[in-house]
VMD Tcl script that draws the C-alpha trace (Angstrom):
set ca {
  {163.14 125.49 116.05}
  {161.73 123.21 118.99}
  {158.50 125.50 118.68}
  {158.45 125.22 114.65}
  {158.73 121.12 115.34}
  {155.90 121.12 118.06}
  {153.28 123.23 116.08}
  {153.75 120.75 113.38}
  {153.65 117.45 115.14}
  {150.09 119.23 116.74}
  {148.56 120.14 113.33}
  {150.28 116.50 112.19}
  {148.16 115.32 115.11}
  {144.75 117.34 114.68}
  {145.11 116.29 111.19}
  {145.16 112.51 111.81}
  {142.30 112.99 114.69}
  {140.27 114.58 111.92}
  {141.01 111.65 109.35}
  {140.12 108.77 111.95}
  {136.84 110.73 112.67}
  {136.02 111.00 108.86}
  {137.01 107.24 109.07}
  {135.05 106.36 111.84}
  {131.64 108.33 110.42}
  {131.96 107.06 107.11}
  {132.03 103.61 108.64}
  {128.62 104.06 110.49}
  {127.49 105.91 107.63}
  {128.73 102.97 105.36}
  {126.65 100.46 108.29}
  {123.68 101.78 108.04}
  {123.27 102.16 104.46}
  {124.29 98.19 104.26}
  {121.38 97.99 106.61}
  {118.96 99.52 104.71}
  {120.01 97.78 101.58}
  {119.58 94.83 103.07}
  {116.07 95.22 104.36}
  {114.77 96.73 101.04}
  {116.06 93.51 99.15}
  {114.71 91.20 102.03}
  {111.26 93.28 101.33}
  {111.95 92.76 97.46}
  {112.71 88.78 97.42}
  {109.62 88.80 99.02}
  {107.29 89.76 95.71}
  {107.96 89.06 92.12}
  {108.42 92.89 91.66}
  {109.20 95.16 93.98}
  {106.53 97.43 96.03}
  {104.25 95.04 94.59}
  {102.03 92.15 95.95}
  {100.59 89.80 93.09}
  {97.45 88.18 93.59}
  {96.29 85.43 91.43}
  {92.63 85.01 91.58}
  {89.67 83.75 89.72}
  {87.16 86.16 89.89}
  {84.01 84.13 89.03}
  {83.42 82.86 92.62}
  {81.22 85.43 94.64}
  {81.30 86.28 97.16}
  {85.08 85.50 97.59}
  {85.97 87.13 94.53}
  {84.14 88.79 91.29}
  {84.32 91.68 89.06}
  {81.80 95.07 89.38}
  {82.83 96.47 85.95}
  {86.57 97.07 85.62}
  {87.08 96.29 89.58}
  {87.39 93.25 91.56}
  {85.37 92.93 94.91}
  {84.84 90.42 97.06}
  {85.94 88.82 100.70}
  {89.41 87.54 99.30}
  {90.08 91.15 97.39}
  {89.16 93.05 100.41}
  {91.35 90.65 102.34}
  {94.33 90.91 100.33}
  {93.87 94.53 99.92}
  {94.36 94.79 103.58}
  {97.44 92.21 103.89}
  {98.97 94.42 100.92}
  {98.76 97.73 103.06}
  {100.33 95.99 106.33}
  {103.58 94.92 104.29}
  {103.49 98.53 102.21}
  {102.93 97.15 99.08}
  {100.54 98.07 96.26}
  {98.66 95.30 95.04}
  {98.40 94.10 91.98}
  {95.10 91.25 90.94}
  {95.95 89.14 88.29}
  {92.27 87.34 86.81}
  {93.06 83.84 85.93}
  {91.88 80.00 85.34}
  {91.36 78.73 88.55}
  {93.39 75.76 88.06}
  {96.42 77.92 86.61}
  {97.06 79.60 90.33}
  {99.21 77.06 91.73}
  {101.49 76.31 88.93}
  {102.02 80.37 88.93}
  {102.64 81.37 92.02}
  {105.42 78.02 91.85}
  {106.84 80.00 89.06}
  {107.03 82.91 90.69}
  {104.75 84.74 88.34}
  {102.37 85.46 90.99}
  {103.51 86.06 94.48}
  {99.76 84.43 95.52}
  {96.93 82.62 95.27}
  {93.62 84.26 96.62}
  {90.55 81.96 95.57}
  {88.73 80.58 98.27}
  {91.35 77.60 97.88}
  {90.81 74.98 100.09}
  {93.94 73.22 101.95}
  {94.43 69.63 101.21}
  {97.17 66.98 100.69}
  {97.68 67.47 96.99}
  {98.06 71.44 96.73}
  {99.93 70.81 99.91}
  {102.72 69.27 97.55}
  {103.10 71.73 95.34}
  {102.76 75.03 97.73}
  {102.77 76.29 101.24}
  {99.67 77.57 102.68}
  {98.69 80.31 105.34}
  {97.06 80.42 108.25}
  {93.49 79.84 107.17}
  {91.01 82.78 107.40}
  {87.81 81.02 106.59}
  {85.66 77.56 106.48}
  {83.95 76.74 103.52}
  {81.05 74.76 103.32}
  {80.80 72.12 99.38}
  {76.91 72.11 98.91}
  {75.14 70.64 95.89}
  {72.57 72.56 93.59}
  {70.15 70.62 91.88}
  {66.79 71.83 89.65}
  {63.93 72.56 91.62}
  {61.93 69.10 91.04}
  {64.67 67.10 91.01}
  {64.61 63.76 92.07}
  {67.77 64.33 94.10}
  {66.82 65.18 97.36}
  {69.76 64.14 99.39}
  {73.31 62.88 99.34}
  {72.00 58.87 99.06}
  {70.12 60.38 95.80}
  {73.53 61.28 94.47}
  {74.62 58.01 92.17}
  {77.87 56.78 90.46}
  {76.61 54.53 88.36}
  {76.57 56.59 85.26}
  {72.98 57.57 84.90}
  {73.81 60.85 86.15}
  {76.58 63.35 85.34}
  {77.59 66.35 88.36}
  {79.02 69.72 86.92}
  {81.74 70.84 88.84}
  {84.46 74.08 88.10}
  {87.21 72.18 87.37}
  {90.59 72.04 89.65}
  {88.30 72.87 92.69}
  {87.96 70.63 95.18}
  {84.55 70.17 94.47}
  {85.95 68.63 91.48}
  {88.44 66.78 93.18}
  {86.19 65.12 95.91}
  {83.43 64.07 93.48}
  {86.23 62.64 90.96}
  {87.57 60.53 93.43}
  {86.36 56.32 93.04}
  {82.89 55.10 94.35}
  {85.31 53.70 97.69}
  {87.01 56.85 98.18}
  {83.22 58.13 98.44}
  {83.29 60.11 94.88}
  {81.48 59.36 92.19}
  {83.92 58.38 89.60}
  {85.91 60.90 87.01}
  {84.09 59.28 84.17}
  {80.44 60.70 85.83}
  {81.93 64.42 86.52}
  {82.17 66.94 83.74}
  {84.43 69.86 84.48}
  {84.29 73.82 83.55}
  {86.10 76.48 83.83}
  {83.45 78.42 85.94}
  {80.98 77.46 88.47}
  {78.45 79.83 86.51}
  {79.18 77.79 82.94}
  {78.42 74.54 85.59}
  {75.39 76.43 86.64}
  {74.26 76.69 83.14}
  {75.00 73.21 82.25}
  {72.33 72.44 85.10}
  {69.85 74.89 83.92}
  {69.66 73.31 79.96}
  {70.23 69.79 81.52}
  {73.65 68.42 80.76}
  {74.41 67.77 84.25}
  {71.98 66.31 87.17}
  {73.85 67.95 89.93}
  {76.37 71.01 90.51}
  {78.93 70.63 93.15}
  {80.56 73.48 94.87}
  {81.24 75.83 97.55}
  {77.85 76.97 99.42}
  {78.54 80.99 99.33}
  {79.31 81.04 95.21}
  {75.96 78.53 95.46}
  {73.86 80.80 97.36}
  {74.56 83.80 94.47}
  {73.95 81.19 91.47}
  {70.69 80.24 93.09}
  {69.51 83.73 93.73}
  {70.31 84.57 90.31}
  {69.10 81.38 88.50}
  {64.97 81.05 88.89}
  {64.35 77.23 89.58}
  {67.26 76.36 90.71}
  {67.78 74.77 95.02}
  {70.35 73.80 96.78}
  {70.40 70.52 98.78}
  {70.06 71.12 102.86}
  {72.67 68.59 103.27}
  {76.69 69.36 103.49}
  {78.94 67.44 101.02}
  {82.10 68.61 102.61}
  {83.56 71.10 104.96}
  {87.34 72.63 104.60}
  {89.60 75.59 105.36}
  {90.73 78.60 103.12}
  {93.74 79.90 102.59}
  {96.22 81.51 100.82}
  {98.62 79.87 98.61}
  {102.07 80.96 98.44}
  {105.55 79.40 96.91}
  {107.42 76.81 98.92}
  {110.46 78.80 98.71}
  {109.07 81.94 99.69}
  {109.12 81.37 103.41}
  {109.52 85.23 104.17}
  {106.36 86.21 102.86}
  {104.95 83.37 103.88}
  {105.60 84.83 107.54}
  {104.89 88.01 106.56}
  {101.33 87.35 105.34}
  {100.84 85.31 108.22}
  {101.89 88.21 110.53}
  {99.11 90.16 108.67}
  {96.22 88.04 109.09}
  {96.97 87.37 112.57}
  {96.27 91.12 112.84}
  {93.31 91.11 110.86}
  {92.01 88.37 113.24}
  {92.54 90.13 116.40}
  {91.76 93.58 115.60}
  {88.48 92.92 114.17}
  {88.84 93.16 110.10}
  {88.61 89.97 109.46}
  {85.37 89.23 110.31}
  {84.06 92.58 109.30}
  {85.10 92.06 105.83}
  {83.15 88.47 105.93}
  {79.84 90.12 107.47}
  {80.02 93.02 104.82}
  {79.48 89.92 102.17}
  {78.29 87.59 104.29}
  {75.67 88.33 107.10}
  {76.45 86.75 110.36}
  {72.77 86.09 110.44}
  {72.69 83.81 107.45}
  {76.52 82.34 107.58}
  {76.82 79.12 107.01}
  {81.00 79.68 106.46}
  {82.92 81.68 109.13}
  {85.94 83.17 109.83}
  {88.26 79.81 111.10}
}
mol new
graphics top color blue
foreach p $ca { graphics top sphere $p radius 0.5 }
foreach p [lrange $ca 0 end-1] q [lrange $ca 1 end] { graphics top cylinder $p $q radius 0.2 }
display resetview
């Protein structure tokens, strides 16, 4: 009888050894799938949908951004395309009015804003911004014969009218009053492209076209009798726009770049458009 009771308190024991091991592996097992839930929805907060990167852009500003058929190219696509394949995402470009970007990537429609945006006080209110990546350089085009030669040429007294793209900065420095050293809102007339500004110039609706120097160098070399003053109207930074909220891919991004800075890409991707030999905007 003793040796009946003994072989069944051992199997009673080897049984209960065998359940606290199942317990104990389905616990790890149960640890590390939390884990890896949790990292794929930190990944997925991160975008708008998940495995992708959503890049609002208006691509009428070469050589930052502009379409070659059904494609985008340009320094920002090439950029972003690069950012998109350090996080393992697939990105996505979404073409849009310039001066819809911010209010979307806010919403969360787009996760952000590549555009050769400029950083300044007022965007800085609605969204975060990145590291920047480049300097941009505002330049004004005039007609060839023009008698605006320089900056002092440049009036705000009504006789002349300056095209601008509108929710640039160009647009927003030459709108500001005659003492914050615009030229008035009632003297600038705003379009939804720099090359419909460029055209206004060209048939004479506007004396003057302000904005950035690289999209001005490709609307001058494509536009007979058309210069560009050798003067600078202002200098800034660009960089990418992302939601205030969104702090994770703000970091992420910024992670990304930092890496395209030190390894080398960075600046390849700006000589490729840009030779280093003519830049007048460089890699900040």
């Amino acid at each position: 009888m003793k040796k009946v009771i003994s072989i069944l308190m051992a199997v009673v024991m080897v049984f209960a050894a065998c359940m606290l091991f199942s317990s104990c592996t389905k616990t790890e097992d149960e640890e590390e799938n939390s884990t890896n839930e949790a990292a794929s929805q930190e990944s997925t907060a991160m975008t708008a949908k998940e495995g992708v990167l959503v890049m609002a852009t208006n691509a009428a500003f070469p050589p930052y951004e502009y379409k070659e058929g059904d494609s985008f190219a340009g320094i920002d696509v090439e950029i972003a395309t690069k950012i998109a394949e350090k996080l393992g995402l697939t990105l996505e470009i979404q073409d849009v009015e310039f001066g819809s970007i911010i209010g979307g990537v806010q919403s969360g429609k787009f996760d952000m804003g590549v555009a050769g945006m400029t950083v300044n006080e007022e965007r800085l209110q609605s969204v975060n911004f990145t590291d920047s990546y480049a300097t941009g350089v505002q330049v004004v085009i005039v007609n060839e014969g023009s008698a605006i030669a320089s900056l002092d040429d440049l009036k705000a007294d009504g006789s002349m009218k300056y095209g601008v793209q509108q929710d640039t900065t160009g647009d927003i420095y030459s709108s500001y009053s005659v003492d914050e050293g615009g030229f008035g809102e009632e003297n600038v007339i705003r379009y939804k492209t720099g090359a419909d500004a460029v055209q206004a110039l060209k048939s004479g609706k506007v004396d003057a076209v302000i904005i950035d120097n690289e999209p001005a160098k490709s609307f001058v070399a494509a536009n007979e009798g058309l210069k560009i003053l050798d003067t600078e109207y202002a200098v800034e930074d660009y960089a990418i726009c992302i939601a205030k909220e969104n702090t994770a891919l703000l970091d992420a991004v910024n992670e990304a770049l930092a890496e395209l800075k030190a390894d080398g890409t960075l600046q390849q991707i700006i000589n490729k458009y840009i030779p280093a030999s003519l830049e007048d905007s460089s890699a900040a």
